[in-house]
C-alpha positions in Angstrom: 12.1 43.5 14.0 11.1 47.2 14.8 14.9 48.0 15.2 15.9 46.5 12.1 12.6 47.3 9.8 14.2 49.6 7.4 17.2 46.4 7.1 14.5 43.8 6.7 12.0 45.6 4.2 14.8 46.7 1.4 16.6 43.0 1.7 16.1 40.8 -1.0 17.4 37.4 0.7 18.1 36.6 4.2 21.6 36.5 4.1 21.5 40.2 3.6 19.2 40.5 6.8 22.3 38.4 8.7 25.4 40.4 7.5 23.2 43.8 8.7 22.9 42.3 12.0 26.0 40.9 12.4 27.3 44.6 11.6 25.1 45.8 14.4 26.9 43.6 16.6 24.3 40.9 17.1 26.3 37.5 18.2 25.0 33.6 17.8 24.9 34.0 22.1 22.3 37.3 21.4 20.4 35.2 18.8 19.8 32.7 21.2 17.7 35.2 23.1 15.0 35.1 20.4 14.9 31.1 20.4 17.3 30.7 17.6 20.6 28.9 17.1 22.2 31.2 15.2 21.9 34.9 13.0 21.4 33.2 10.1 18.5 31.7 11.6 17.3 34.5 13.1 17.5 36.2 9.9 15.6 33.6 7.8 12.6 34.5 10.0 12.7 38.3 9.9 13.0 38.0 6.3 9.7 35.8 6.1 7.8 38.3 8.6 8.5 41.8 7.7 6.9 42.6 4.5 8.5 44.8 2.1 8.0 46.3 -1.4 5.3 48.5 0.7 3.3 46.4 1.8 2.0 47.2 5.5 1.0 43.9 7.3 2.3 40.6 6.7 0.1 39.1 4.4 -3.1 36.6 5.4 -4.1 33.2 4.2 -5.2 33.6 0.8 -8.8 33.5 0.0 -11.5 30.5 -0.7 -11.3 29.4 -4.5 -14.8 30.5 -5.7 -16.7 31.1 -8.8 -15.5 34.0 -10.5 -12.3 34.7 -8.5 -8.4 34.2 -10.7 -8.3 30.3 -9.7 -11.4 30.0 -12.3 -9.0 31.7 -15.0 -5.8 29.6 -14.2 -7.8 26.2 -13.9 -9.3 26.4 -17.0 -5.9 27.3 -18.4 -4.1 24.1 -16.3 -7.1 22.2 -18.8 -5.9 23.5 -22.0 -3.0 21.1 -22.6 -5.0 18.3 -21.4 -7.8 19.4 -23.8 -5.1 20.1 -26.6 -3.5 16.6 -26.2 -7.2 14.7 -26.2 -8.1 17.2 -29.4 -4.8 15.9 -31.1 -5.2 12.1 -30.2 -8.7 11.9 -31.7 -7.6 13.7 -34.6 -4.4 10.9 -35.2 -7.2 8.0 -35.2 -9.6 9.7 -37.2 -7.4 11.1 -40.4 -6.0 8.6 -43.2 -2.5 7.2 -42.3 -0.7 9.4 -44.3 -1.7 12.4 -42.6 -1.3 11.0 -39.3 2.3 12.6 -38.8 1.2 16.1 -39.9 -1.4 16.1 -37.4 0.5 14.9 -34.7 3.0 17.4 -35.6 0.6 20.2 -35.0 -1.1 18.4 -32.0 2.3 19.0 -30.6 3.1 22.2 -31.2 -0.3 23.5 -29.7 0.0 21.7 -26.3 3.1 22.9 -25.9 1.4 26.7 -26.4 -1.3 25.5 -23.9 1.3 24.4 -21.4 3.1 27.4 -21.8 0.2 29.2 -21.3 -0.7 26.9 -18.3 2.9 27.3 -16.6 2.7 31.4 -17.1 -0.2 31.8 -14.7 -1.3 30.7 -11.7 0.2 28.5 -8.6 2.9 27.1 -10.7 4.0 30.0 -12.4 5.7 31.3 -9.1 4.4 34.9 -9.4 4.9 37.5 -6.6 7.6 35.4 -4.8 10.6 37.5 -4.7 12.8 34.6 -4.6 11.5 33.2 -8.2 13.6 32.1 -11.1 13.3 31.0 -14.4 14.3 27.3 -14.9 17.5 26.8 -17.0 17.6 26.2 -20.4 19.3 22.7 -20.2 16.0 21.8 -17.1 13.8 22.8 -19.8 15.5 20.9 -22.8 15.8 17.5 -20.5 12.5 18.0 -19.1 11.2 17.7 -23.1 13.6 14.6 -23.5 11.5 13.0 -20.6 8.6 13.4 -22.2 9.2 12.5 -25.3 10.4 8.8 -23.9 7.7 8.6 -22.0 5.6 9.1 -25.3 8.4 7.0 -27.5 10.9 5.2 -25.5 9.1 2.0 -24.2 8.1 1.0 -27.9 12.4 1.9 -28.9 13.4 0.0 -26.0 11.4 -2.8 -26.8 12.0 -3.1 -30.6 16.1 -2.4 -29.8 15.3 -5.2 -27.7 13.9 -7.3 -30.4 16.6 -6.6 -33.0 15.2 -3.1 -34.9 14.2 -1.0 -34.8 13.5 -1.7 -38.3 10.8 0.3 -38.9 9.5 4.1 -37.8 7.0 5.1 -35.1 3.3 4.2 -35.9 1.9 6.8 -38.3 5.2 8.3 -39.6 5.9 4.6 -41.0 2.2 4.6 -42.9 3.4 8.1 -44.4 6.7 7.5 -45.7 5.2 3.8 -47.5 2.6 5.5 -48.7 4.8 7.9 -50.5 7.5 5.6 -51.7 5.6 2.4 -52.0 6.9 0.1 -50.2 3.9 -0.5 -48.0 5.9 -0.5 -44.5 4.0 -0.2 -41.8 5.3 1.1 -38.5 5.6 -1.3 -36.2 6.6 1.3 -33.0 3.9 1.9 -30.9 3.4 5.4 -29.1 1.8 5.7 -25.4 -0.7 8.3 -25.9 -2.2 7.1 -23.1 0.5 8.3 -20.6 1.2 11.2 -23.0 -2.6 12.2 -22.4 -2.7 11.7 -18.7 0.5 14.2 -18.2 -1.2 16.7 -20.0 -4.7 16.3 -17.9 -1.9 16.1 -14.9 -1.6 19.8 -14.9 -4.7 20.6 -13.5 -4.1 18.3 -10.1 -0.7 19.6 -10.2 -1.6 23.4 -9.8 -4.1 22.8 -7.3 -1.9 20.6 -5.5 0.4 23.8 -5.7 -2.4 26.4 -4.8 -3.2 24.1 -1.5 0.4 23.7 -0.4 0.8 28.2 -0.7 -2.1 28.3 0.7 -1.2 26.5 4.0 2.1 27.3 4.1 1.2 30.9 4.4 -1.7 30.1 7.0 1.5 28.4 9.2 3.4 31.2 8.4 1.3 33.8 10.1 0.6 31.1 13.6 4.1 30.2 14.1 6.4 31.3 16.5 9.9 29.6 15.1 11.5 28.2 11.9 11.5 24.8 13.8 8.1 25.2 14.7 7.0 26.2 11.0 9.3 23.3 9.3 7.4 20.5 10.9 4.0 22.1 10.3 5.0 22.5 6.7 6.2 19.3 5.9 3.3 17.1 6.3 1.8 19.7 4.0 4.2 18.9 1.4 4.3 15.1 1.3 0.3 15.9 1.5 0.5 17.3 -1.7 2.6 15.3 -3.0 0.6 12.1 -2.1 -2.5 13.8 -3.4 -0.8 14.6 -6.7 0.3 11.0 -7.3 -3.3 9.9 -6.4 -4.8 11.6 -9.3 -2.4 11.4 -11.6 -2.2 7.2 -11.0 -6.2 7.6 -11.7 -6.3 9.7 -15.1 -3.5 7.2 -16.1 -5.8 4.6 -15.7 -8.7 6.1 -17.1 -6.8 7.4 -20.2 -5.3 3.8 -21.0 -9.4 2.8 -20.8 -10.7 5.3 -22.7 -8.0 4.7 -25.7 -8.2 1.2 -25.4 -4.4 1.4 -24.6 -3.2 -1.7 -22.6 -0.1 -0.5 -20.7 2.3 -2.8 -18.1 2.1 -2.0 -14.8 5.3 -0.6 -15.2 4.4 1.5 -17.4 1.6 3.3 -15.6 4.2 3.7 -12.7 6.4 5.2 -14.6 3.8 7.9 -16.0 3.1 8.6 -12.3 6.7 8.6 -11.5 7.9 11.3 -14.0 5.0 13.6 -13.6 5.9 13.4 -9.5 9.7 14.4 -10.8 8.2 17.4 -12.8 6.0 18.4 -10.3 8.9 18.3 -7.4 10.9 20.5 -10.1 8.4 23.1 -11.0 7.7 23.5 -7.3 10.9 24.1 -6.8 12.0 26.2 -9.1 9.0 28.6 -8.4 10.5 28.9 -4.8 13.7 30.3 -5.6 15.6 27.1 -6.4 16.6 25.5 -9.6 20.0 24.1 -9.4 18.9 20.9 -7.9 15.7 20.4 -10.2 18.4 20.9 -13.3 20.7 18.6 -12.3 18.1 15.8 -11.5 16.3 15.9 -14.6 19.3 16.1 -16.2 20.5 13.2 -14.7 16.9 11.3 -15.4 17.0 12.2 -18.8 21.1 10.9 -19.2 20.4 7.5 -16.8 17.0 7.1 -20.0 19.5 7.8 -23.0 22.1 5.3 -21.8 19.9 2.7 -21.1 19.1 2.4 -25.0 22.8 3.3 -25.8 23.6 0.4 -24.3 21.2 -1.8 -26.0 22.6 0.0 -29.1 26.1 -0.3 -28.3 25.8 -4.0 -27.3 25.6 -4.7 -31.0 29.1 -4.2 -31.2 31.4 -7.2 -31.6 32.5 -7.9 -27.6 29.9 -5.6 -26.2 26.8 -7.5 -25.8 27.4 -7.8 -22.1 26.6 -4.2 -22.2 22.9 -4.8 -22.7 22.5 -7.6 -20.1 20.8 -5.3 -16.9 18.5 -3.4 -19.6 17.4 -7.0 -21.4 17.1 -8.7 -17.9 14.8 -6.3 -16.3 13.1 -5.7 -19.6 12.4 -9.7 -20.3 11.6 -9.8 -16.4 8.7 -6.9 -16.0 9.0 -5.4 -19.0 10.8 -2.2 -21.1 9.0 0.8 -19.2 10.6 -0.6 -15.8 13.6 2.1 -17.3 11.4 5.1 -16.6 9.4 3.5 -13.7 12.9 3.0 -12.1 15.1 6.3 -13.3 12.2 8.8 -12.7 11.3 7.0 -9.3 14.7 7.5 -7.7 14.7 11.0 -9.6 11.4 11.8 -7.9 12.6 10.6 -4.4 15.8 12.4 -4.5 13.9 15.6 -5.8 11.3 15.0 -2.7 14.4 14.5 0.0 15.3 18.1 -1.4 12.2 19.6 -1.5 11.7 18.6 2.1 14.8 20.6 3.2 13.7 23.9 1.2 10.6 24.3 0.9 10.0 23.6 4.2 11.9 26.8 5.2 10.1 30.4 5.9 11.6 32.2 3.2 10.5 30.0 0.6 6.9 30.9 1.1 7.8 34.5 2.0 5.1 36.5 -0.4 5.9 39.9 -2.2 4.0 42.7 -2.6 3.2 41.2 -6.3 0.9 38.4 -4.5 -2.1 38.1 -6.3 
């Protein structure tokens, strides 16, 4: 590391680190004199122990969360779409019907100004890693289809299910009778419950985040090896993880009670299941690594659509066959089995990933940026 310090504090990923040493003449056989299998390997570590940017010591485990210190600020942030979302529910159930819509509308909009708020500071922003990218547009876009079925899709799947949907969402049905006269009513019913929970989910997510840095970077400075470091991390990460699912199963439940919003058990385990997935994603994708959180969500949010296609398409003369799996698990535990069971094995594929990367040096490697 002292030979190679200029190398290791102007690279900007480890494979730069390994193509400098393999220029020096360093061989998988020299490697193996420092406990590693390979340059590559050897490299990883130098990149996640030299600091760079100018920074003179590798840096510390991050202080205590106290009063008055930045995790104050970005808490109270992480609360603003939960506080946003409950501002916006109580104001659907208190106006008339036929401004219901128009209020939801804006309830919308500001969440989503209070998430992006939320996800531009703190833990799960990604900040002062020097591997951190911005998610891709089409993450982003699928990531808003998820939640929108989680808010809308149980009560479509159901009613597709039924024969309709001959009616609109509840409140936007109430809006469009009152103006025409008709007196329809929607008949679609919306989960605010789960919708409400995600929101408040924000707040365990980043701390869940926070801890998980935190730790890692506390291994980071004790180990003496990448294998050494990858199984410290890992029970670190499926800590987190655990934790995360924990809270987020009990604001479920305590939203569904507080709105007087009866939900199927499937449909609180989906809720828990898709805020797993876009925890798994964000936490990847503020390490360095977004492919893989992009193509799982995009594939959540496909595996969702096609579902109630299918029911959809099944009306089709010599297509109702098409609909059979959907109705059949639907009739059998009920319509938000879909989510429970598409963000599930999203979420577990996501975690089987996560495992792999974020369980390596370089992924927790701060810049000189680090708050």
């Amino acid at each position: 590391m002292r030979r190679h310090r200029a190398l290791c504090e102007r690279a900007v990923d480890p494979l730069e680190i390994a193509a400098g040493l393999e220029a020096h003449g360093m061989t998988d056989r020299a490697a193996a004199r420092f406990r590693h299998r390979d340059v590559f390997s050897l490299a990883e570590e130098m990149y996640a122990r030299v600091p760079r940017d100018g920074e003179s010591t590798v840096p510390g485990p991050a202080p205590d969360a106290g009063p008055g210190t930045p995790c104050t600020a970005w808490t109270l942030l992480c609360l603003l779409p939960g506080v946003l979302c409950a501002a916006a529910v109580l104001g659907v159930r208190l106006v008339e019907d036929r401004w219901q819509p128009a209020v939801a509308g804006l309830g919308v909009l500001t969440v989503a100004l209070g998430l992006r708020a939320a996800l531009r500071h703190g833990p799960l922003s990604g900040r002062g890693r020097g591997r951190t990218r911005r998610p891709a547009t089409s993450a982003r876009v699928w990531t808003c289809w998820l939640v929108a079925y989680a808010l809308l899709g149980d009560g479509l799947l159901a009613s597709a299910l039924a024969g309709g949907p001959d009616r609109l969402p509840y409140g936007l049905g109430e809006l469009l009778g009152g103006l025409t006269g008709t007196g329809a009513a929607g008949a679609w019913p919306v989960a605010t419950a789960s919708a409400l929970a995600l929101s408040f989910a924000c707040v365990p997510a980043a701390w869940c985040a926070h801890l998980l840095t935190v730790r890692a970077r506390r291994v980071l400075a004790a180990s003496r090896g990448l294998a050494e470091f990858a199984s410290a991390v890992r029970p670190l990460l499926l800590g987190a993880v655990a934790l995360f699912v924990c809270a987020l199963a009990a604001s479920t439940a305590l939203c569904a009670a507080v709105l007087d919003e009866p939900a199927e058990p499937a449909a609180r385990v989906g809720a828990c299941a898709l805020g797993l997935l876009l925890l798994l994603a964000r936490l990847c994708a503020t390490h360095g690594f977004t492919r893989a959180p992009a193509l799982v969500l995009a594939a959540a949010g496909t595996a969702e659509a096609a579902a109630v296609a299918c029911v959809f398409a099944a009306r089709l003369p010599g297509c109702g066959f098409l609909a059979t799996p959907v109705r059949t698990a639907a009739d059998t535990i009920g319509p938000g089995i879909v989510p429970a069971a598409v963000c599930g094995a999203a979420a577990l594929v996501l975690l089987v990933h996560a495992a792999r990367t974020l369980t390596r040096a370089s992924a927790h490697a701060p810049s000189s940026g680090t708050p």
